[in-house]
MIVOKOL-875144 format. One record per residue (C-alpha): residue in three letters; z, x, y. Coordinates in steps of 0.02 Angstrom, whole numbers, plus 50000, padded with zeros to 5 digits. Last residue first. Example, Ala and Ser with C-alpha at 12.3 -4.5 7.8 and 13.67 -1.06 7.14 Angstrom:
% MIVOKOL-875144
SER503575068449947;ALA503905061549775;
***
This chain:
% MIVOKOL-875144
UNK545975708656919;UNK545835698556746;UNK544995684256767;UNK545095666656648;UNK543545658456566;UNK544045641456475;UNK543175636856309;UNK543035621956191;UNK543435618055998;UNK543645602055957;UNK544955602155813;UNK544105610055653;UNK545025623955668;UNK546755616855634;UNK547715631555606;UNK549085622955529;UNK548305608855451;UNK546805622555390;UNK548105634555306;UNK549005620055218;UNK547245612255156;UNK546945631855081;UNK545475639255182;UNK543715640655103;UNK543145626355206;UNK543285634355374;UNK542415650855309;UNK543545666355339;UNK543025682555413;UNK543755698955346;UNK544725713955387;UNK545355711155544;UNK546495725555615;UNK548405727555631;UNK548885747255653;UNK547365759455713;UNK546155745755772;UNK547685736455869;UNK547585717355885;UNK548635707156004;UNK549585696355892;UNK550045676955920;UNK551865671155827;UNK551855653455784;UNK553195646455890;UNK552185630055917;UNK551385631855721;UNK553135628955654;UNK553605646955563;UNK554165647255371;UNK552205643855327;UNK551555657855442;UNK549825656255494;UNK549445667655641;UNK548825665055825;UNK547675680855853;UNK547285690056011;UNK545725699056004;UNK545485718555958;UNK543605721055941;UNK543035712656108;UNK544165727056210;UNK543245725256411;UNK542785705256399;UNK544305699756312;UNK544505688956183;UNK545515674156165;UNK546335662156015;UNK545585669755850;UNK546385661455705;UNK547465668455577;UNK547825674055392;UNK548985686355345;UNK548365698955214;UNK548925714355309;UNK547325720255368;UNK547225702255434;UNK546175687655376;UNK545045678355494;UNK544585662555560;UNK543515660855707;UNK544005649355856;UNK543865662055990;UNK542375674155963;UNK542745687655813;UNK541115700255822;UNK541045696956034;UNK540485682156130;UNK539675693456227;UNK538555703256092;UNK538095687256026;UNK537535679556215;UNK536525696156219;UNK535815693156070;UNK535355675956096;UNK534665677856292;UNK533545694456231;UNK532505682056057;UNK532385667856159;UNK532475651956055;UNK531465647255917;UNK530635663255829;UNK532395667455770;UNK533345652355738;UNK533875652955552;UNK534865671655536;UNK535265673855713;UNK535765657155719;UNK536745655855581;UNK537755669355630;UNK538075664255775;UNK538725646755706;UNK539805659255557;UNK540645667755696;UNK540935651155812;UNK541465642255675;UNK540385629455584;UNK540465611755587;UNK539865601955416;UNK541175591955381;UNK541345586455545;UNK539965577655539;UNK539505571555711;UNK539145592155730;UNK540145601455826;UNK540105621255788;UNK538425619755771;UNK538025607855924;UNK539185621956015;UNK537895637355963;UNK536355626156006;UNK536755620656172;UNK537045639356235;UNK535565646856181;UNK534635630256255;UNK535635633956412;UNK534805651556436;UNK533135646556397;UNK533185632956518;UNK533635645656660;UNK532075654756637;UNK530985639456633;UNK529955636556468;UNK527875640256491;UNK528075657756441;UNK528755653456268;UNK528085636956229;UNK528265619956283;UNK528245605856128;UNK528495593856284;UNK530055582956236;UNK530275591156132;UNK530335608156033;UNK529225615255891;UNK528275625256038;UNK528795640155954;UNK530025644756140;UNK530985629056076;UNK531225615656201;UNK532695606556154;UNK533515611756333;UNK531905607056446;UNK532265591856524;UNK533895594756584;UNK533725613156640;UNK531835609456711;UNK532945600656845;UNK534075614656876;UNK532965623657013;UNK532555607657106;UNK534465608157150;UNK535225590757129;UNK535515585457325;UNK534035571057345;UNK535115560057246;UNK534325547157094;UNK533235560957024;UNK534765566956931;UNK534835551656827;UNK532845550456785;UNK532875568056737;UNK534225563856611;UNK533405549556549;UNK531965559256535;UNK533015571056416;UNK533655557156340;UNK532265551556256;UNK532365562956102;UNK533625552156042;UNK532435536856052;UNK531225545455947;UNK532725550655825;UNK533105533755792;UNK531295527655780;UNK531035541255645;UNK532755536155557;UNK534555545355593;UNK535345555355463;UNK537105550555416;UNK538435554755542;UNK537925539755690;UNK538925543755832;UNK537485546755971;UNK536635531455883;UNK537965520855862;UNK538385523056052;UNK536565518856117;UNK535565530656219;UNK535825527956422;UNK537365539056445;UNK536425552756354;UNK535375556856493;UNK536915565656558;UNK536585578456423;UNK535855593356534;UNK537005587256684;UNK538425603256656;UNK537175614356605;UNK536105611656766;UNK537365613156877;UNK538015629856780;UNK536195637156802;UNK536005633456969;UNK537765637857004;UNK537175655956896;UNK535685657856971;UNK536475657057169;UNK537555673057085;UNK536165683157053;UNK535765685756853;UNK536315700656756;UNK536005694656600;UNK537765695156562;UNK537945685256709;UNK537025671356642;UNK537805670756474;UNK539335668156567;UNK538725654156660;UNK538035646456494;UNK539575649356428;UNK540645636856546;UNK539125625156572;UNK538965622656378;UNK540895619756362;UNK540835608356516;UNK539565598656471;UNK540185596456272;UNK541815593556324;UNK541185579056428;UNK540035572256310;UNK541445571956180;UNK542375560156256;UNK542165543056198;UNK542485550356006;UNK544135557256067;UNK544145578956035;UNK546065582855992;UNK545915598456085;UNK545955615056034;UNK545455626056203;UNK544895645756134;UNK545205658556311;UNK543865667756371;UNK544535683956451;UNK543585691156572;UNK543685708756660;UNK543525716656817;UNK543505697556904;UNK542555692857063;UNK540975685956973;UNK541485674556847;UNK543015668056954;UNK541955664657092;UNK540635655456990;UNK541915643956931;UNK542425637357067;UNK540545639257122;UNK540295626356976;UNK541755613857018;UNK541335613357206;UNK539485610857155;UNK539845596657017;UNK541005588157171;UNK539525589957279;UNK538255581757151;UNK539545567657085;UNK539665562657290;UNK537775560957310;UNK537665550457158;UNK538965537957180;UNK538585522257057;UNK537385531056944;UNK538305548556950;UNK539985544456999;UNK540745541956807;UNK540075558656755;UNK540865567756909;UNK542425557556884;UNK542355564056693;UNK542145581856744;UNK543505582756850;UNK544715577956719;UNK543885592256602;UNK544075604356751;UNK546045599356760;UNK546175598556557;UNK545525614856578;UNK546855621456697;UNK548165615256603;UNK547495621856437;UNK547275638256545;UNK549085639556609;UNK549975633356432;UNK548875645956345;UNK549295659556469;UNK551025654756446;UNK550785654756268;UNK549985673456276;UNK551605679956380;UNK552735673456263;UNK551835680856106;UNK551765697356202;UNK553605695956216;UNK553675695256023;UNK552965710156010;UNK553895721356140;UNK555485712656018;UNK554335718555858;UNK554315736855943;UNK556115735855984;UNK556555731455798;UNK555355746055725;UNK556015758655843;UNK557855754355758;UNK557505754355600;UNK556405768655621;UNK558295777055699;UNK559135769955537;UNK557725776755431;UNK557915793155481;UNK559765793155487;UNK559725789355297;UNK558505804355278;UNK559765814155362;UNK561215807955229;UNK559965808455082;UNK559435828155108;UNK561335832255122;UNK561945822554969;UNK560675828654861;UNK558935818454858;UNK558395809154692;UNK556635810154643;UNK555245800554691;UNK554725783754630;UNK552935784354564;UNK551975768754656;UNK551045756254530;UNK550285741954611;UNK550895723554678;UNK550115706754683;UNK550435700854497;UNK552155706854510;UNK552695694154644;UNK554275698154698;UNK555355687454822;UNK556775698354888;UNK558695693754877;UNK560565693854934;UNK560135699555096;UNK560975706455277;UNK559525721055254;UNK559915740055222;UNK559115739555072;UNK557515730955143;UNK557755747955276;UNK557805759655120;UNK556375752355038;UNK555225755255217;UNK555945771055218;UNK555515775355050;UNK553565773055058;UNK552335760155017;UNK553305744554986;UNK552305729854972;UNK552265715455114;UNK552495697155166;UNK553825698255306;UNK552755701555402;UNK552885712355561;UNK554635719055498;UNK556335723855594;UNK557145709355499;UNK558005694255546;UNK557025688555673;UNK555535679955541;UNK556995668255486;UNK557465669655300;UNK556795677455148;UNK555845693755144;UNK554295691155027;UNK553865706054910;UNK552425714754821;UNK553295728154734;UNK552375746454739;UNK554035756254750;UNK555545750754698;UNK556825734554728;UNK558315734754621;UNK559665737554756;UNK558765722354877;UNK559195712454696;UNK557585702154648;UNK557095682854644;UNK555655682654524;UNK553875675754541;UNK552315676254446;UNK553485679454280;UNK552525682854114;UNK553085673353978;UNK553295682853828;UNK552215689253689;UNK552115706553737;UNK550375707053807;UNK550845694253936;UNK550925676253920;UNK550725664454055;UNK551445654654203;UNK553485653854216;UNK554035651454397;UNK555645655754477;UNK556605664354357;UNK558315674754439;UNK558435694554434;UNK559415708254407;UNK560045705654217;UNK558615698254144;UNK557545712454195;UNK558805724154101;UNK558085716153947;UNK556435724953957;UNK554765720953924;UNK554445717254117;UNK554785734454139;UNK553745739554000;UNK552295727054086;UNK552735736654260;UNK552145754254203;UNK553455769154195;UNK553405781354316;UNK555055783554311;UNK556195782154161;UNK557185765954137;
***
């Protein structure tokens, strides 16, 4: 078959029937015949332009992806080269490259060597790769272990407050300057995504301590002293207590609550102030924290319908904060929103309702792809955002969906603008239901803060 020819007259042709095996018949094509989405193909009979899957284990070739097309001759020569009786092709998903000519005996013998020696480089760059991936899940395995120990102390804390009030207070403190030292003795910060299965009872403590975590890092963004950011991590981590006192079926109701629902809702931001008023060691500071976190700076808010200038400092802060994780957890889960598409929403929506400096600066440091959001590769894969760091926000570590992979061994990428980028961001419903099982971003999604030194 001459080159340069198109792909239907290859289809056209018998010799097709000769080097490959049917997979899956799905329509006609403009010669009559059923045209083939997917064909088992001959490494020898591969060219340029095919779409292809590499079978087997994700070790067994020198490859990123095994999910690629061939651009160039070395990359066809290596597949060649493979331990492999077949390719997956997908002709519908690959593009017309002219083959080039045929090298003499000399020319193909040192481009031959070429391609053993990229071989080669290729292999040792996916092992560097792969040892990455080891290092990220043992900073997962630290920082889910290290979360789970905050979230623990959280739920004592909780538990103390009406029996034990003085002791909740200076366990809250020790937890907060805890964290306050690692905010503010760190060059850089990574903030790690937490998926945890979320129980119903529990979601007041992952909500405190995913609104105190940010908030205190929204805080030093803003350059704020370091007693402001205990205050304000005290106060984020109490601004729901009042919540205790509300009923359960209203706090887990999904459907739109009633007027006298909502009225009774809105009450738990005195409860709140009532609860922290029981010990004489809550920091005056952080009291306008809890009763002031649904004001809105429009005077739409409650339970005062403050304004601008008359909402504390600190408040402003933790409202930010409180809105961007109520979006991403709503009681119906069907309507969360990622992190990207929650700050997106709330630049677009909330403007004119909280404080225009403390959202944009929270924006810029949560970065364009915070952990959480869902995104598709430069090279088609899809993935989910699992840390960021402070100092490189545009190349994040990625865990990515591979179907032949279990999601444990899943391999996780650090970024690189000039070779594996993001192209796009993802909406949690438009993902396939295989995608979303394996990714599973709708899982509670909470934050950890880690230092780099």
């Amino acid at each position: 078959m001459e080159q340069g020819q198109n792909f239907l007259a290859f289809f056209c042709s018998v010799s097709l029937v000769l080097s490959v095996n049917k997979l899956k018949l799905t329509r006609l094509n403009e010669c009559g015949v059923l045209w083939l989405s997917v064909l088992k193909v001959k490494p020898a009979d591969l060219k340029l332009g095919y779409a292809v899957k590499l079978p087997g284990a994700w070790m067994k070739h020198p490859f990123l992806s095994g999910n690629m097309i061939i651009e160039n001759m070395q990359q066809l020569q290596i597949i060649r080269s493979l331990d492999i009786e077949y390719v997956l092709f997908y002709p519908d998903k690959s593009k017309k490259i002219d083959m080039p000519p045929e090298l003499n005996d000399e020319d193909a013998a040192s481009f031959n060597m070429a391609a053993s020696e990229a071989q080669i480089k290729m292999q040792q760059d996916k092992m560097q790769r792969i040892e990455q991936a080891k290092a990220h899940r043992r900073d997962i395995q630290r920082t889910e272990k290290a979360f789970a120990q905050s979230l623990l102390q959280v739920r004592s804390i909780m538990s103390k407050l009406s029996s034990r009030p003085l002791n909740a207070i200076d366990d809250a403190s020790s937890l907060i300057g805890a964290m306050t030292d690692v905010l503010l003795n760190a060059d850089s910060l990574v903030l790690h995504l937490i998926s945890a299965a979320n129980k119903e009872q529990e979601g007041l403590y992952y909500h405190s301590l995913n609104v105190a975590t940010l908030s205190m890092m929204l805080a030093k963004n803003l350059n704020l002293s370091a007693e402001q950011i205990k205050t304000v991590g005290i106060g984020a981590l109490f601004h729901d207590i009042g919540k205790i006192k509300i009923p359960s079926q209203i706090l887990r109701k999904t459907t739109p609550l009633t007027t006298p629902e909502q009225n009774l809702l809105k009450l738990h931001t005195k409860y709140g102030v009532d609860l922290v008023g029981l010990t004489d060691n809550f920091p005056l500071e952080a009291w306008p924290i809890v009763e002031q976190h649904h004001e809105y700076i429009d005077g739409s808010g409650y339970p005062k319908g403050l304004k601008e200038n008359s909402i504390d400092a600190l408040a402003k802060i933790v409202a930010v904060v409180n809105e961007f994780d109520n979006l991403c957890h709503p009681l119906d889960i069907s309507k969360s929103r990622s992190p990207h598409h929650a700050l997106s929403y709330m630049y677009r929506t909330m403007k004119g309702k909280l404080a225009d400096r403390e959202m944009k600066v929270m924006i810029k440091m949560m970065g364009v792809y915070p952990p959480g959001t869902i995104v598709q590769l430069s090279d088609q894969r899809i993935g989910i955002v699992m840390s960021v760091n402070s100092e490189n926000l545009l190349c994040p570590n990625v865990l990515v969906y591979d179907a032949d992979v279990p999601r444990l061994e899943a391999p996780i990428l650090t970024l690189e603008p000039d070779k594996l980028s993001i192209s796009k961001v993802i909406k949690i419903q438009a993902l396939p239901q295989q995608v979303a099982e394996y990714l599973n971003p709708r899982a509670q999604v909470s934050y950890h803060i880690q230092g780099n030194s």
